[in-house]
C-alpha positions in Angstrom: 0.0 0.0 0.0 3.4 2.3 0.0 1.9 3.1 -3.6 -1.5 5.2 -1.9 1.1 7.9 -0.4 4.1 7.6 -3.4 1.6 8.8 -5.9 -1.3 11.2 -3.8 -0.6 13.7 -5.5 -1.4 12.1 -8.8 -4.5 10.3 -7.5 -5.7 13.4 -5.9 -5.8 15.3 -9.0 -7.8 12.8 -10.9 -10.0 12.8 -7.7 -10.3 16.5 -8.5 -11.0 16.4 -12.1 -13.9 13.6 -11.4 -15.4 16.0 -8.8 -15.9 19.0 -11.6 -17.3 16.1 -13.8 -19.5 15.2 -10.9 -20.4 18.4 -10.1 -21.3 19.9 -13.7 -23.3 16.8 -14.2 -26.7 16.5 -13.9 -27.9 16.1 -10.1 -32.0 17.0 -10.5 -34.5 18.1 -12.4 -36.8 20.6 -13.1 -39.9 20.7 -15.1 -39.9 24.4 -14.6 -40.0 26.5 -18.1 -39.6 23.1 -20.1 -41.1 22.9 -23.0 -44.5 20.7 -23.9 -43.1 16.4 -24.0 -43.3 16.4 -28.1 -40.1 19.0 -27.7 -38.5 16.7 -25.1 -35.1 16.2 -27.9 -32.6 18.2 -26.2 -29.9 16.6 -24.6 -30.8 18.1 -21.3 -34.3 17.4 -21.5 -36.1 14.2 -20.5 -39.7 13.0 -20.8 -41.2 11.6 -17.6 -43.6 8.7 -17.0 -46.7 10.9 -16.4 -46.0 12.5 -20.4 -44.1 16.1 -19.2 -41.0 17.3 -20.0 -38.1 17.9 -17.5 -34.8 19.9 -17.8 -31.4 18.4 -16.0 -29.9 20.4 -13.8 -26.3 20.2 -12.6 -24.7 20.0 -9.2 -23.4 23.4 -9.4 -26.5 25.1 -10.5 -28.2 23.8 -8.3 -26.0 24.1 -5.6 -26.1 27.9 -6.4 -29.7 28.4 -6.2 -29.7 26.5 -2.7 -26.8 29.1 -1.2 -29.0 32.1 -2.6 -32.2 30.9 -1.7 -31.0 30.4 1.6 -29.1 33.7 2.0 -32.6 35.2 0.5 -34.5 33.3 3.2 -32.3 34.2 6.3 -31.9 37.8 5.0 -36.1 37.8 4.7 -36.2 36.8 8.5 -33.9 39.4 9.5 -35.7 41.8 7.5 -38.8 40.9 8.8 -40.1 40.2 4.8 -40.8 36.7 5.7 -42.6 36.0 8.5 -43.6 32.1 9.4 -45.0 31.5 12.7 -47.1 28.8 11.7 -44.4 26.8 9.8 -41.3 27.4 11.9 -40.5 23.6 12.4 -40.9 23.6 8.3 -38.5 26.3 7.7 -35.6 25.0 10.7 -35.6 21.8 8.6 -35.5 23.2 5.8 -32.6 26.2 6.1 -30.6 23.4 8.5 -30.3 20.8 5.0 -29.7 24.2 3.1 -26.7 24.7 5.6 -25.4 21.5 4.9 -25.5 21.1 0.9 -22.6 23.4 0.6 -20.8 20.8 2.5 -20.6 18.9 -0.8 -18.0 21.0 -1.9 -15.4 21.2 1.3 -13.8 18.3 -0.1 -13.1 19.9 -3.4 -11.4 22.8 -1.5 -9.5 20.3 0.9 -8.1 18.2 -1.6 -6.9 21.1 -3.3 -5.1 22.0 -0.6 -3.6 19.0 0.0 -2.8 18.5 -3.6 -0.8 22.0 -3.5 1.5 20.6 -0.7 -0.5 21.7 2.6 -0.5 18.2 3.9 0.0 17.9 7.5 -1.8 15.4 9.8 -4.2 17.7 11.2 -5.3 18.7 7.6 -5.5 15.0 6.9 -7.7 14.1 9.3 -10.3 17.5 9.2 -9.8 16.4 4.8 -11.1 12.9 6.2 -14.0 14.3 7.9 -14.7 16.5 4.9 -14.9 13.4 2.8 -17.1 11.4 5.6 -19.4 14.1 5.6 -19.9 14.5 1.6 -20.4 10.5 0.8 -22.9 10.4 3.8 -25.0 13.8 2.4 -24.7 12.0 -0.7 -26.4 8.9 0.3 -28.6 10.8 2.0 -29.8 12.9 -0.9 -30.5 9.3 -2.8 -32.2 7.3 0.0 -34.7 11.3 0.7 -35.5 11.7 -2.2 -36.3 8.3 -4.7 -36.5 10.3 -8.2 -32.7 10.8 -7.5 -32.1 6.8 -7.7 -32.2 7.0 -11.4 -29.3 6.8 -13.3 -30.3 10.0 -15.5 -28.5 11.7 -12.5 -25.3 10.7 -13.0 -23.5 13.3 -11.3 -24.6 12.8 -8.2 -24.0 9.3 -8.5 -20.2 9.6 -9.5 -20.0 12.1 -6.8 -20.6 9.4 -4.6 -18.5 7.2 -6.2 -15.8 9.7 -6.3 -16.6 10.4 -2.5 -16.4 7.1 -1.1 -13.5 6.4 -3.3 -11.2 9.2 -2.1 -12.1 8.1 1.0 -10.8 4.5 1.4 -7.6 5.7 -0.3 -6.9 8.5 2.1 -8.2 6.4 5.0 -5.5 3.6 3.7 -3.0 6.3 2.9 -3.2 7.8 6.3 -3.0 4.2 8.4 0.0 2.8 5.8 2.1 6.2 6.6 1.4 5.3 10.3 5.0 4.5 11.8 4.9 1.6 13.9 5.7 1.8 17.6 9.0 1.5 18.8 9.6 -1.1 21.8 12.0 0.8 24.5 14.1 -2.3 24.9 13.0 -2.8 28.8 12.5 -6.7 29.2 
């Protein structure tokens, strides 16, 4: 396993690279301004089982309408523009899984750091956790919501590939470059 940490570097970047392909692949979709189903040709567009049309979206767009939406949201309750007494429990759930999509892309951001030479221990172990947290949204995100099972939504399925992945090789990169224990000679 002296091969996981001779080459991190290299497998890191690729790790990298399959992360933008994850991420700029298609994650949901939206029947939302999509044409009638008889104009359901385009690449992006796919015709359901109850006869509409729906339009992929991809991890980063949608990713970027979740960190608006909820600064819109959080900025409305400050404001006092929203107001929703009735459906607070509603709105905690829902701003607390906004909080944590962004999550998906710490491990983008730690692995880049890693992979520019920052790679101490401590880094290891928070770029670990980073990883831990991203394959189990991930899974989560499938076993919520059951349209995302499909494989139309490749993305997010080769970002969890690509999560849990990363993650047995930097969990086995991080036990192999353990050093083993030195006995103090005292019989």
């Amino acid at each position: 396993m002296s091969w996981i940490n001779q080459y991190k570097s290299v497998w890191r970047l690729i790790v990298l690279l399959l992360l933008l392909v994850a991420i700029l692949g298609p994650w949901v979709s939206t029947s939302d301004g999509s044409p009638p189903p008889e104009w359901c040709h385009e690449p992006s567009l796919i015709l359901l089982e109850n006869g509409h049309c729906a339009r992929l979206v991809s991890g980063a767009r949608s990713m970027t309408f979740v960190i608006a939406a909820f600064i819109q949201m959080n900025a409305g309750l400050v404001t006092g523009a929203n107001a929703l007494p009735g459906r607070v429990r509603e709105f905690l759930v829902i701003d607390l899984f906004m909080m944590l999509l962004p999550l998906l892309l710490l491990p983008f951001f730690t692995t880049a750091l890693l992979t520019r030479g920052r790679d101490s221990r401590r880094m290891r172990i928070f770029h670990l956790t980073a990883w831990l947290l991203a394959a189990g949204l991930g899974w989560l995100l499938v076993a919520v919501v059951p349209v995302m099972r499909s494989g139309r939504f490749w993305g997010l399925w080769l970002y969890i590939g690509v999560a849990v992945s990363a993650l047995t090789l930097e969990v086995l990169g991080l036990v192999s470059g353990r050093k083993p224990r030195q006995s103090n000679g005292a019989a």
